[in-house]
N, C-alpha and C positions, 0 to 999 in steps of 0.2 A: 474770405481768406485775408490774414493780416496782410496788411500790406507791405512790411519787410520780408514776409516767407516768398508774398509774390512775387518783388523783384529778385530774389533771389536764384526761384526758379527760373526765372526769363535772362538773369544774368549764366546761367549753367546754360543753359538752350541755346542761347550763344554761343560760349560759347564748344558745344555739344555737334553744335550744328556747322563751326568755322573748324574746328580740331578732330573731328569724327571722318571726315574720309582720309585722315592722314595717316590717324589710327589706322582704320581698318585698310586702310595698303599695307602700314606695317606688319599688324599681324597676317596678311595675307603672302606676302613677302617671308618670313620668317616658316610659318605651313608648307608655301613652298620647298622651303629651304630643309626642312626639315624631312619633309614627304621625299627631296630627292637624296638627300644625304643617310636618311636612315640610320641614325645614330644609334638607336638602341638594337643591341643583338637580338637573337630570336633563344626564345627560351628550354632550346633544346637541341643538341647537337649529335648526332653519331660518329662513334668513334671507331674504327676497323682496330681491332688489337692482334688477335693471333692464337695456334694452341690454348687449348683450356689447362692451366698448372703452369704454361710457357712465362716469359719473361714478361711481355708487352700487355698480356691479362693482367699479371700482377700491377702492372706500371697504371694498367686503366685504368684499376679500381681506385689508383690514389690522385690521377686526373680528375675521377668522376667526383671524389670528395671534395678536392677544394676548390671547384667550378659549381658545387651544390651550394657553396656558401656565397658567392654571388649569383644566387636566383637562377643558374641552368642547370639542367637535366640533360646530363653523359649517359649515351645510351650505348650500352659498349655490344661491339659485334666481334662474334669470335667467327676466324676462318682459319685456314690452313698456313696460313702465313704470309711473309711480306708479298711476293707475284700475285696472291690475290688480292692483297690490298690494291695494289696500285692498277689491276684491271677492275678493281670494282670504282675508284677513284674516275677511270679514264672511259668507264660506259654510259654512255646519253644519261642525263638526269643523275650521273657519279653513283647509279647503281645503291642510293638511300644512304650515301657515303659521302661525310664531311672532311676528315682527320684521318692520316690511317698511319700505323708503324709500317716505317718500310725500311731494307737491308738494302745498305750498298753493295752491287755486284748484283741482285736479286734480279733485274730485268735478261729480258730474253737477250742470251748471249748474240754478242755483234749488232743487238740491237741500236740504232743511230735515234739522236735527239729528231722528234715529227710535231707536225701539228698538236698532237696529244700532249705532248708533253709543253705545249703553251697555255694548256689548261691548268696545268699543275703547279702550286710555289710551295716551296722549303718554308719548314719554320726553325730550321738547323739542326745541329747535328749532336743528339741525345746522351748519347752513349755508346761504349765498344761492346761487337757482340761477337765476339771471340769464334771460330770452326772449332768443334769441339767436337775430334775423332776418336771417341773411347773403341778401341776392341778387347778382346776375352786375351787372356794371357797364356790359355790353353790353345785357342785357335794359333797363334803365332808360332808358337811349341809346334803343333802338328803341321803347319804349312810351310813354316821358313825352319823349323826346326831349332829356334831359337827363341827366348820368351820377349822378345820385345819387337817392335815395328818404327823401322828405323827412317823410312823413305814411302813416298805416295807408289812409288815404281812396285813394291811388294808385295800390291796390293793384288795383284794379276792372281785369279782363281777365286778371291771371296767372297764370301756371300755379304754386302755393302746395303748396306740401310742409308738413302739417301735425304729420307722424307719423302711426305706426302705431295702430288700436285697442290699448287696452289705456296707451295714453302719457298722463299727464295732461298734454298741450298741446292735444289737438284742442278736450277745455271750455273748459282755459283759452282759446284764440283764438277759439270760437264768442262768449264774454263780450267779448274787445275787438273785436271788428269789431260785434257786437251795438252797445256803447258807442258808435263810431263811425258808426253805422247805415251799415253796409256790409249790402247780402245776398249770403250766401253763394253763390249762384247766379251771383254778377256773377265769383265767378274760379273759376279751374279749381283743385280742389282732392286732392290726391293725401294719400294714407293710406299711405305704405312708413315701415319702419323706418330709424332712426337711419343705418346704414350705407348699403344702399343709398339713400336719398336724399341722400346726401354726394356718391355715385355720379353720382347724375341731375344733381345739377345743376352738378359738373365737366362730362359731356358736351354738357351745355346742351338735356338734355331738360325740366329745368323751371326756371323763373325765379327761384325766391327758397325755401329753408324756413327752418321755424321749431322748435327747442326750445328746451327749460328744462333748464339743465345746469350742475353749477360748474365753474371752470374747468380744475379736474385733468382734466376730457374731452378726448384724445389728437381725437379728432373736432372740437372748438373750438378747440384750438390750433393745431391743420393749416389749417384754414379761417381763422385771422387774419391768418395768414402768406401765403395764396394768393394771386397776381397776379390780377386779375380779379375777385375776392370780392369783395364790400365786406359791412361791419355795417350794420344801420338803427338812427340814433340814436332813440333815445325822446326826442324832444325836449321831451313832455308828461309826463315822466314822474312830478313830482311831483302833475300833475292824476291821475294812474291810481292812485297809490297813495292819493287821498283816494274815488277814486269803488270803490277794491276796498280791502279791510283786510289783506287775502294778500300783497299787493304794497308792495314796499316801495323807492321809489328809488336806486340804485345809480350809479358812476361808473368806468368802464374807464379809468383813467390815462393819461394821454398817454406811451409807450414801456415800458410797464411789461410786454407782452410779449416786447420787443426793446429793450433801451437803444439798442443798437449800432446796428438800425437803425430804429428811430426808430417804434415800431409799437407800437400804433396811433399816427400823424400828430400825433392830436389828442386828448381827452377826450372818451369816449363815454358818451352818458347814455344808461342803460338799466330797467328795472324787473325785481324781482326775486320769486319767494315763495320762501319758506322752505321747506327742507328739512326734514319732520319725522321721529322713529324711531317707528312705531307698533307696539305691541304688543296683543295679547288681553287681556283684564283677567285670566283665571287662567293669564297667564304669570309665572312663579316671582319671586317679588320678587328671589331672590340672581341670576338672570340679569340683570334689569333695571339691580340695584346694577351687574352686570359691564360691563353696558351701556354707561352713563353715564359710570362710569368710562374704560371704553375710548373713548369720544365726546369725552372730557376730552383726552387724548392724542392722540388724528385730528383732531380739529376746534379745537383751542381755540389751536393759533397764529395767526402773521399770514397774512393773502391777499390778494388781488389787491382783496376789498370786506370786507373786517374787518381788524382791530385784536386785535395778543393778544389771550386774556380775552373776547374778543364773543360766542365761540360755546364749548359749546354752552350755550343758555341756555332760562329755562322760557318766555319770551315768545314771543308768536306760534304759538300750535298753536290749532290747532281741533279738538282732541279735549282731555279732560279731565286735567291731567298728571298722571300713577300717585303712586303715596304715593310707593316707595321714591324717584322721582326726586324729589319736590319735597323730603326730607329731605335727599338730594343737592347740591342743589340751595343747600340752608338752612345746609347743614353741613360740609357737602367731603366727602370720606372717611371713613366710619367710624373710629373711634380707634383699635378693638382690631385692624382692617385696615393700621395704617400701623406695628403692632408684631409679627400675629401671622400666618402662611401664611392664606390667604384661608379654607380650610375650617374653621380652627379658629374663626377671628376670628368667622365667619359661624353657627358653631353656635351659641358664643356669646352672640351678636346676637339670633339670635332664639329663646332658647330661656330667656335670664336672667329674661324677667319671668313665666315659667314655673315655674321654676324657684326665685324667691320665694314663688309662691303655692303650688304644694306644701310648701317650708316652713314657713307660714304655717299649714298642715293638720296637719303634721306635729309641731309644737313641739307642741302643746295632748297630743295623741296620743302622744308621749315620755315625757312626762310621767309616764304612770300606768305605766308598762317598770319604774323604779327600787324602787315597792313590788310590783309585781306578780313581780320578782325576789324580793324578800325575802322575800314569803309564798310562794314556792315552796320556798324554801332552811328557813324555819323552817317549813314543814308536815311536813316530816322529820321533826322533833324531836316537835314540838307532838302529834303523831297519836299518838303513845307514850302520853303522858300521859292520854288516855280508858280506854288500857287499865289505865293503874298507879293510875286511883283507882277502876276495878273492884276491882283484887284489893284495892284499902283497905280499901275499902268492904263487902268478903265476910271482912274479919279478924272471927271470932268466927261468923260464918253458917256458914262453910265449913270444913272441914279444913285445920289448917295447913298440913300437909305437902301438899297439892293446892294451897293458892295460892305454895306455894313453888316447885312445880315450873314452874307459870303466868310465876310471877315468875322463875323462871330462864330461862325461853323467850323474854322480853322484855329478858332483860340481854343476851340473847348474838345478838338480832337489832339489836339495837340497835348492840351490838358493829362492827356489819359498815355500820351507818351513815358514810356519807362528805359532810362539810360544807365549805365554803371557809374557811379560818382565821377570819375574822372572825367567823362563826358559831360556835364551837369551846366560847366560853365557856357555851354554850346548851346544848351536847352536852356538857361534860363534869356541865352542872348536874342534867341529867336522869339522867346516871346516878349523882350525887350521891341523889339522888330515890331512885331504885329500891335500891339502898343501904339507904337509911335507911327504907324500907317492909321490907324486908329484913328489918333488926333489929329491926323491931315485930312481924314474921311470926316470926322465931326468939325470942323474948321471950313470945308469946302460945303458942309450943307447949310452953314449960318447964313442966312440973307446979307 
């Protein structure tokens, strides 16, 4: 082997062997860090949406789009609507449930904040999702005797489509006809889902129903438009939303479903809750960030009841809103997200104040590498010198000729010593040294 390749490698092995467990702390240190922080999200999320044709389908499929383009898979589950979201949310193991739409006013009436609900955090508040009481303009005619429906109170006798178990409308309408002091018992009250009660009450099996839906529902639009449908204006609607906090009053535009034709007639007041994104609390903070941001772009133009910029926002949730949203929230988009692919930007994020404090460990710990090199490199040298002031030290005890030979065994191992240049002055001092113990060993043998 040449002998510059040789020192070269003995110069690495050095030092491989003085800077090698400092390494492998740090990377062991940083595995840790990373194995507890869990930076990257998991590459597939389920989503609770709602009715099939409803508003929160629609909305999933445009969640599940731009969460596909950073590498996860939205796997949207349809149910009957928000109450089942939030008990599939709140069952041991969240029932295969990440993310779910849920309606304000939608939990079990008089229900109070529980343990369960420590489970749960907001990712804010989506969009308005209007009660939307169409009935037949003939049932009115024949039960009030007049074609329109002017008060929840005149509802006593009909046949009231309220949705299906699982919808938050049935709480919500137990709460207002409660308000109202209607008993339930005074109308006939039917439980089908979204479509078929669209069904029933074109055939004029039932009188009037009721959801909470925003307006991209292909079912709301169909029915604004229908000859014979009418809306029931909330004509109280600013009283309902001081007697509920969920609720908030809203305005249907006079032609703002139809310029052309002129639909709705007039301006419909109605009352609305908010649409909220609930998640688990140990759902992934970089889903949530994906979340919010994706909510930023589905929700946050103009509508038929907001204004650019209204939505999404952290107001109005009754669950508690998760960190990354309210940073969100505080902050817009991460910085290192608007310069760097979302995984990078997102390691990043949450890995740099990490990633100081292993520094932090590690400077102090550096530190003592640069002598702990040098005493490796001159204990080479250094270790010679106990043996060369034996044989000093045996001039006159011992036979010349025996510490000469000692001291030749020591020049010619030393010979084969290999030091970093810097060191070199050290090596060539010691053999300077043995040298001149040398000439005192042949000087003490002369008669």
């Amino acid at each position: 082997m040449p002998a510059t390749l040789r020192h070269t490698l003995l110069s690495f092995r050095d030092l491989l062997v003085t800077f090698g467990p400092f390494i492998v702390l740090a990377f062991a240190l940083l595995a840790v860090a990373y194995w507890v922080l869990d930076p990257t999200p998991p590459s597939r999320v389920v989503l609770a949406t709602g009715p099939d044709q409803g508003a929160y389908a629609e909305f999933g499929k445009r969640y599940a789009q731009i969460l596909k383009g950073y590498g996860i898979t939205v796997e949207l589950r349809s149910t009957q609507g928000a109450a089942e979201n939030l008990k599939r949310l709140r069952e041991p193991g969240a029932g295969g449930v990440d993310v779910a739409f849920v309606q304000g006013g939608a939990d079990e009436a008089g229900r109070t904040e529980n343990a369960d609900d420590a489970e749960l955090v907001s990712l804010g508040s989506m969009f308005y999702e209007p009660v939307w009481l169409f009935y037949r303009t003939d049932s009115a005619q024949r039960l009030l005797k007049t074609g329109s429906l002017s008060a929840l109170t005149q509802l006593a006798g009909w046949k009231l489509n309220i949705g299906a178990p699982g919808s938050g409308v049935p709480n919500l309408m137990y709460r207002l006809l409660d308000a109202n002091r209607i008993d339930p018992a005074s109308l006939t009250l039917l439980r089908e889902g979204q479509t078929p009660a669209v069904v029933a009450l074109l055939a004029g099996e039932s009188d009037a129903l009721v959801f909470a839906s925003a307006p991209e529902s292909l079912l709301v639009q169909m029915l604004l438009q229908t000859p014979g449908i009418a809306l029931f204006d909330f004509g109280q609607a600013d009283a309902y939303s001081r007697r509920f906090a969920f609720l908030t009053p809203v305005t249907l535009p006079r032609g703002v479903v139809d310029l052309a034709g002129d639909v709705p007639p007039r301006d419909v007041r109605l009352v609305a809750p908010t649409a909220t994104l609930v998640a688990r609390k140990g759902t992934h903070p970089a889903l949530i960030q994906l979340f919010v941001q994706a909510a930023q772009q589905i929700h946050g133009g103009a509508g038929w009841f907001q204004r650019k910029g209204d939505f999404p926002t952290s107001a109005s949730t009754e669950e508690p809103l998760a960190k990354e949203a309210q940073r969100f929230y505080a902050n817009g988009t991460p910085v290192l997200q608007r310069y760097l692919p979302f995984w990078l930007a997102n390691l990043i994020d949450r890995m740099w104040p990490v990633l100081l404090t292993i520094v932090a460990v590690l400077i102090p710990v550096s530190r003592v590498l640069p002598p702990l090199y040098q005493f490796r490199i001159r204990s080479r040298i250094f270790r010679w010198y106990a043996q060369l002031r034996e044989v000093e030290e045996a001039v006159g005890k011992r036979p010349a000729a025996e510490l000469l030979d000692e001291l030749g065994a020591i020049e010619t191992r030393v010979e084969n010593v290999t030091v970093p240049l810097s060191y070199a002055d050290e090596l060539y001092s010691l053999r300077g040294h043995i040298q001149m113990v040398g000439q005192r060993l042949r000087g003490a043998a002369v008669p």
